[in-house]
N, C-alpha and C positions, 0 to 999 in steps of 0.2 A: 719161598722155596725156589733155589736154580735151578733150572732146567739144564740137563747135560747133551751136548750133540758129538758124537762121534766125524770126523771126518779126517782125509788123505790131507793133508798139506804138501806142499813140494818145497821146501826150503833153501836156500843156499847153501853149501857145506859150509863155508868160516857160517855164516849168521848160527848155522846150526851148533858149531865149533861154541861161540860166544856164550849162547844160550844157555848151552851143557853148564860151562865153565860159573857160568853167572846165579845158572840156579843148584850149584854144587856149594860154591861159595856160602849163600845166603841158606844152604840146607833146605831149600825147596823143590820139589817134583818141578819137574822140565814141563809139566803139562801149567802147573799153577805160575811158572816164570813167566809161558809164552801168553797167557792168558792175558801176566800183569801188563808186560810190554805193548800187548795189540790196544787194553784198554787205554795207557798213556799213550801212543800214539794216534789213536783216538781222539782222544781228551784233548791231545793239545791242538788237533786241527778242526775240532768242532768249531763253527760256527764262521771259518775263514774261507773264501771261496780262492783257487787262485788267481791268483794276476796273469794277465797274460796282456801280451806286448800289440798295444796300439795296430791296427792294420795300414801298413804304409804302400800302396801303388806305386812302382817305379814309372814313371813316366820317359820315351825315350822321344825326340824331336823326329819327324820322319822326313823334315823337307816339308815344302810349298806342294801342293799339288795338282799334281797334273794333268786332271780332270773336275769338271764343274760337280761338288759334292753336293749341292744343294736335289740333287738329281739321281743320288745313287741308287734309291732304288728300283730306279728304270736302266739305269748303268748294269746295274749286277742282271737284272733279268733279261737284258739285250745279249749278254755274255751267254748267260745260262739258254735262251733259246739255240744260240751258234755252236753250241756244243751239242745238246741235241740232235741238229742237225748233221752236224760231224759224225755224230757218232751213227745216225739210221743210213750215212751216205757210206758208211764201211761196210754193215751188213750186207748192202746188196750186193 
């Protein structure tokens, strides 16, 4: 026994166009056409997961630099204390 479920669909007008035309054709209800259609599109994508395209990083050259990196993060946190201070010497 199948089990019947009511539900809203929102369709495309041509898909919907299609459908009419296709299940008028074949002398079938619109409900038993859209039924057949969702289970082959189904069916033909059971078991295929898709492809999807490699993850590529652009890399861009920035130059030589101009500070010793092996040290940045004492660089970044010398930066960030002088800001600080910038900023509590506006308050007053």
């Amino acid at each position: 026994m199948m089990l019947h479920m009511r539900s809203t669909v929102r369709i495309d007008d041509d898909l919907l166009t299609e459908l009419k035309e296709r299940a008028r054709r074949e002398n079938v209800s619109l409900t038993r056409m859209l039924n057949r259609m969702l289970r082959e599109g189904i069916k033909a994508t059971r078991g295929r997961r898709p492809q999807k395209a490699p993850y590529r990083e652009q890399t861009v050259s920035m130059g030589t630099p101009r500070v010793d990196l092996d040290k940045a993060l004492a660089l970044a946190a010398g930066f960030e204390d002088e800001e600080i201070l910038r900023k509590a010497a506006l308050r007053k």
